[in-house]
N, CA, C and O atoms as CSV, one atom per row, in Angstrom:
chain,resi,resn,atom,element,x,y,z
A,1,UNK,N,N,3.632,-20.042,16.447
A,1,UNK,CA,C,4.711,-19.870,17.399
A,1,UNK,C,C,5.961,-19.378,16.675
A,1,UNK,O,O,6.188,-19.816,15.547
A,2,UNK,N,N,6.788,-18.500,17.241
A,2,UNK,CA,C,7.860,-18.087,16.657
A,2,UNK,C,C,9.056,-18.672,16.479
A,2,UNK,O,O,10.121,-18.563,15.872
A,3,UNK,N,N,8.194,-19.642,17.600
A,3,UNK,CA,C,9.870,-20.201,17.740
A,3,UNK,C,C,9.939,-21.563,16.896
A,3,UNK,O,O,10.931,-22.291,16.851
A,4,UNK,N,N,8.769,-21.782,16.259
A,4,UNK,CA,C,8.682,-22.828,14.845
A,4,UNK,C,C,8.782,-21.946,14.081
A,4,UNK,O,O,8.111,-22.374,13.142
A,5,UNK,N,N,9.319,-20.531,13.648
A,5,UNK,CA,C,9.715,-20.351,12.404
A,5,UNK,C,C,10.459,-19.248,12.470
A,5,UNK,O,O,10.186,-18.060,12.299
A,6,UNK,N,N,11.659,-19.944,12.804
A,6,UNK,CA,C,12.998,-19.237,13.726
A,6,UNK,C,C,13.437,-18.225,11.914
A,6,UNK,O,O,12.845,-18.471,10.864
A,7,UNK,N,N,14.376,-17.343,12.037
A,7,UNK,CA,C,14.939,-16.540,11.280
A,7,UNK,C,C,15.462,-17.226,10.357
A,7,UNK,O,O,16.243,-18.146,10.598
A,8,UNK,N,N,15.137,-16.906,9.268
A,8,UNK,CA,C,15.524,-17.506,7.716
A,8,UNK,C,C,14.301,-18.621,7.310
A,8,UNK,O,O,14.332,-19.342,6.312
A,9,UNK,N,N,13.505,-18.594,8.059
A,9,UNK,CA,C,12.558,-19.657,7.729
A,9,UNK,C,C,11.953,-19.220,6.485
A,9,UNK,O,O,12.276,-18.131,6.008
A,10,UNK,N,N,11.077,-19.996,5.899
A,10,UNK,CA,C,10.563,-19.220,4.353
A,10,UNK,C,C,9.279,-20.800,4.545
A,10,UNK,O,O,9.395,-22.022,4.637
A,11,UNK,N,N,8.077,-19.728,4.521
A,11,UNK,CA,C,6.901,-20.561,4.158
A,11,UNK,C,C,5.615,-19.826,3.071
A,11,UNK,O,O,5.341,-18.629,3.148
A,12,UNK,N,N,4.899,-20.810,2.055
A,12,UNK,CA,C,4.423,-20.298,1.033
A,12,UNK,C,C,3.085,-20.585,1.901
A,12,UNK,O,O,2.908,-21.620,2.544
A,13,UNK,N,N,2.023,-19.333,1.805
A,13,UNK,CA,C,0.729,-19.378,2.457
A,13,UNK,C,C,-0.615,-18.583,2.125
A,13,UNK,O,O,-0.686,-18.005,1.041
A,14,UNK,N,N,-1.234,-18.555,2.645
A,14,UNK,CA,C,-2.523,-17.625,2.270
A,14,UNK,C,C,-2.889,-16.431,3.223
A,14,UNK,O,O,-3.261,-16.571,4.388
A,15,UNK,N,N,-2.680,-14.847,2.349
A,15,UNK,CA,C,-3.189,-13.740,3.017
A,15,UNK,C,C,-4.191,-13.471,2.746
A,15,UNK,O,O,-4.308,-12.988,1.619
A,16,UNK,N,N,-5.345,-13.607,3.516
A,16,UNK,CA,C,-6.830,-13.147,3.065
A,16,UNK,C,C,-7.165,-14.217,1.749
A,16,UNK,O,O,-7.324,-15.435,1.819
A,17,UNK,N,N,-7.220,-13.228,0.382
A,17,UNK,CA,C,-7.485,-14.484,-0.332
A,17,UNK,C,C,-5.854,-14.671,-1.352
A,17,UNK,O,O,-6.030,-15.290,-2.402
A,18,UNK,N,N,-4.927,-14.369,-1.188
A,18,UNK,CA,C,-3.474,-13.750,-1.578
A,18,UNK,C,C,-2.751,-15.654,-1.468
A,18,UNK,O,O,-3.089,-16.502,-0.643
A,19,UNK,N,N,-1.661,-15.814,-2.670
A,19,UNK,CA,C,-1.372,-16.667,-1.916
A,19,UNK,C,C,0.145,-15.878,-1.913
A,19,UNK,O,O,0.502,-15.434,-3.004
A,20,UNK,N,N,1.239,-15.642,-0.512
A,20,UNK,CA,C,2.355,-15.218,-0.338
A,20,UNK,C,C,3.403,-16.115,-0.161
A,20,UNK,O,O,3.269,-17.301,-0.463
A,21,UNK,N,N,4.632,-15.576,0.390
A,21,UNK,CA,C,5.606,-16.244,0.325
A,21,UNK,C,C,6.094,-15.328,1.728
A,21,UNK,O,O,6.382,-14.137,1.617
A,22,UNK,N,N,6.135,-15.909,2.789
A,22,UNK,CA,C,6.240,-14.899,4.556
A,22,UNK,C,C,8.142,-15.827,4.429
A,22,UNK,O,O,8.244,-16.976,3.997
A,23,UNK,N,N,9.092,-15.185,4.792
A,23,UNK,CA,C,10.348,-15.158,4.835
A,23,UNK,C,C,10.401,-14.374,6.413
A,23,UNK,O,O,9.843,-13.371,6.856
A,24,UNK,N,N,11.203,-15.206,6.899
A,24,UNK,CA,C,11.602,-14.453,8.730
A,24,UNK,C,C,12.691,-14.191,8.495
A,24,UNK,O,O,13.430,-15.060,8.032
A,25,UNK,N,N,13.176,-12.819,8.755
A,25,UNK,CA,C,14.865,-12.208,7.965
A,25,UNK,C,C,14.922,-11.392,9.300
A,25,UNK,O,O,15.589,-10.363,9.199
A,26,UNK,N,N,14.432,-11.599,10.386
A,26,UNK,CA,C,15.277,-10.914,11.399
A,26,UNK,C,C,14.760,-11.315,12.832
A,26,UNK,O,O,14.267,-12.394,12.504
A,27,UNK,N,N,14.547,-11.238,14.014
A,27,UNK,CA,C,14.224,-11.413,15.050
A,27,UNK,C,C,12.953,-10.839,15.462
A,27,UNK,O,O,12.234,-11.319,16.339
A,28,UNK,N,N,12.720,-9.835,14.820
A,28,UNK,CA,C,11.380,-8.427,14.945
A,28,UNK,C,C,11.211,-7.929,13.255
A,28,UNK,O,O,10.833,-6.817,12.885
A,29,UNK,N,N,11.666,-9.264,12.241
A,29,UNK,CA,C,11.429,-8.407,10.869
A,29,UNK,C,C,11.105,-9.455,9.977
A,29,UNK,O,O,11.887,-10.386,10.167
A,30,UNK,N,N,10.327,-9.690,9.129
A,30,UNK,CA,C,9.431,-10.623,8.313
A,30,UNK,C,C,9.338,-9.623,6.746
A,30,UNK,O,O,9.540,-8.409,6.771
A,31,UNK,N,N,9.028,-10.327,5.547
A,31,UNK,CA,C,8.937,-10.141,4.203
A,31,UNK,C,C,7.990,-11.111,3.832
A,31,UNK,O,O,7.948,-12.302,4.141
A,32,UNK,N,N,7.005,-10.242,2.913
A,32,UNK,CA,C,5.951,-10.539,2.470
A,32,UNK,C,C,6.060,-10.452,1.205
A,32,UNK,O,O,6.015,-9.306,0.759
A,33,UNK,N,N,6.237,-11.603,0.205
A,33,UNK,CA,C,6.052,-11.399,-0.767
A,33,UNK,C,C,4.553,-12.078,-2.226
A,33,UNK,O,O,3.979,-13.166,-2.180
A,34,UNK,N,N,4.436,-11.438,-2.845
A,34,UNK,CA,C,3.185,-11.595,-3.601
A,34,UNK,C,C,3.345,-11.404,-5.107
A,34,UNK,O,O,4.308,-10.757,-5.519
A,35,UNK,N,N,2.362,-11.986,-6.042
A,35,UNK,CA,C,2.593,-11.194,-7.190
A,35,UNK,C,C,2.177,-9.859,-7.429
A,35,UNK,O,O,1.388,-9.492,-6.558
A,36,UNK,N,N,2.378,-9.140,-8.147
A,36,UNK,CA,C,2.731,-7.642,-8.567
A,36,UNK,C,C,0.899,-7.331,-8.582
A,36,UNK,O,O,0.519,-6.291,-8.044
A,37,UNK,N,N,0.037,-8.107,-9.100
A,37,UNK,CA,C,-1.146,-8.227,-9.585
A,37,UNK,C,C,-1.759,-8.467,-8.384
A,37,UNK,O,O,-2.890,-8.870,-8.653
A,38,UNK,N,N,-1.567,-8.422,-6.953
A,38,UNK,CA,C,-2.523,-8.973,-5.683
A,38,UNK,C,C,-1.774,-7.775,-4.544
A,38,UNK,O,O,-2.255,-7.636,-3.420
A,39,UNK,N,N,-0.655,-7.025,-4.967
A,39,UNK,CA,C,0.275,-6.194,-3.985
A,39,UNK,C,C,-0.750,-5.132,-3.349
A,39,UNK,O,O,-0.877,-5.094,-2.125
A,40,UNK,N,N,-1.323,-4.456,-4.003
A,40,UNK,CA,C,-2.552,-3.276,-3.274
A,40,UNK,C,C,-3.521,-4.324,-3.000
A,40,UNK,O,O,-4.603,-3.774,-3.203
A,41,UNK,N,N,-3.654,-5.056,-2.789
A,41,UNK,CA,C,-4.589,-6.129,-2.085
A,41,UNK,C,C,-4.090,-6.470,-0.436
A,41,UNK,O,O,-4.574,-6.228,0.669
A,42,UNK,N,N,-2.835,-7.175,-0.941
A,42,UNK,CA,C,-2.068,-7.361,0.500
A,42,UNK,C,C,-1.726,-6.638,1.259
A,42,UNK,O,O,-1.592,-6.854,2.463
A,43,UNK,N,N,-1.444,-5.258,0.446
A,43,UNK,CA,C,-1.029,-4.331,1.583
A,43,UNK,C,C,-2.062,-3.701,2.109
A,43,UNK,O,O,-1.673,-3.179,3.153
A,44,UNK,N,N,-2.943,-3.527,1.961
A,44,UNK,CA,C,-4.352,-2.749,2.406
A,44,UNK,C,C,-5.070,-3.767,3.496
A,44,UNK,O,O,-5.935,-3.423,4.301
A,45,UNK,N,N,-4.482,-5.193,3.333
A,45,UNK,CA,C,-5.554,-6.122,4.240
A,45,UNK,C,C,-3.421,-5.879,5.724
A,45,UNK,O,O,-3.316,-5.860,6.951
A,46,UNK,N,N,-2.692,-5.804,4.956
A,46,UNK,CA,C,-1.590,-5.833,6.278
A,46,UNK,C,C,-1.813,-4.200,6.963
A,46,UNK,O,O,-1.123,-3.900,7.937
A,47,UNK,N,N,-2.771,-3.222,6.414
A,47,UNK,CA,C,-2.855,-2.331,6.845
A,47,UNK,C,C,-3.909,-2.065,7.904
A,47,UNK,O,O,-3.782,-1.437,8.955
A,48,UNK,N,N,-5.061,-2.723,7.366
A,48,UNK,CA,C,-6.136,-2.763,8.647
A,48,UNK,C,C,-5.695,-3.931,9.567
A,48,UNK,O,O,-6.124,-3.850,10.718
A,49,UNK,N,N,-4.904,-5.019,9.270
A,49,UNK,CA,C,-4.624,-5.942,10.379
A,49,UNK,C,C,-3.542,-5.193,11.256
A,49,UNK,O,O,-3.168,-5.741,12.293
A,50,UNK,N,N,-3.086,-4.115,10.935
A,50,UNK,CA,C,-2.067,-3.480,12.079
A,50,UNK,C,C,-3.062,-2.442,12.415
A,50,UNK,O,O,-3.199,-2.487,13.638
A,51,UNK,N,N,-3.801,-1.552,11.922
A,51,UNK,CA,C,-4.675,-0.548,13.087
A,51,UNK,C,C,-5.203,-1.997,13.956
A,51,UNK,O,O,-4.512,-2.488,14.849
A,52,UNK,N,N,-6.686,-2.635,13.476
A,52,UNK,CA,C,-6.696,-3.335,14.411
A,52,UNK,C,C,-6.263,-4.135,15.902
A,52,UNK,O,O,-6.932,-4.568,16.840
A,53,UNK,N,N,-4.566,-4.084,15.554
A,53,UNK,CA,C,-3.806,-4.581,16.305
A,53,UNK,C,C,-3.985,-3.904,17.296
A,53,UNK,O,O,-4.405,-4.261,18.396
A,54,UNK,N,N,-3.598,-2.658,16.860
A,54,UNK,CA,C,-3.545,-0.843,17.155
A,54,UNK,C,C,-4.234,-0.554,18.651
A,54,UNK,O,O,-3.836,-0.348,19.797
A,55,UNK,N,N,-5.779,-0.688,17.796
A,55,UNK,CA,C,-6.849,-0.387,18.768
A,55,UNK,C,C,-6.789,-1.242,19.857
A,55,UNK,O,O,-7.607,-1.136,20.771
């Protein structure tokens, strides 16, 4: 729910097999952060989870 993790929230979690750091920095805008060593990992799995969305 969004509205449990209102703007400025910051929670440490698991992308796929990634562990991140998801930061809510705007109303419609989120930050994903990872180590440097898992980044073409995360972004390739946030890439098919948005076509998916897509379709």
């Amino acid at each position: 729910s969004l509205a449990a993790f209102p703007v400025g929230a910051c929670s440490r979690t698991i992308l796929g097999k990634v562990e991140i750091v998801l930061l809510r920095t705007a109303e419609d805008a989120f930050r994903v952060e990872c180590w440097r060593s898992f980044a073409d990992y995360a972004f390739a799995f946030l890439i098919e989870a948005a076509r998916d969305a897509a379709a």
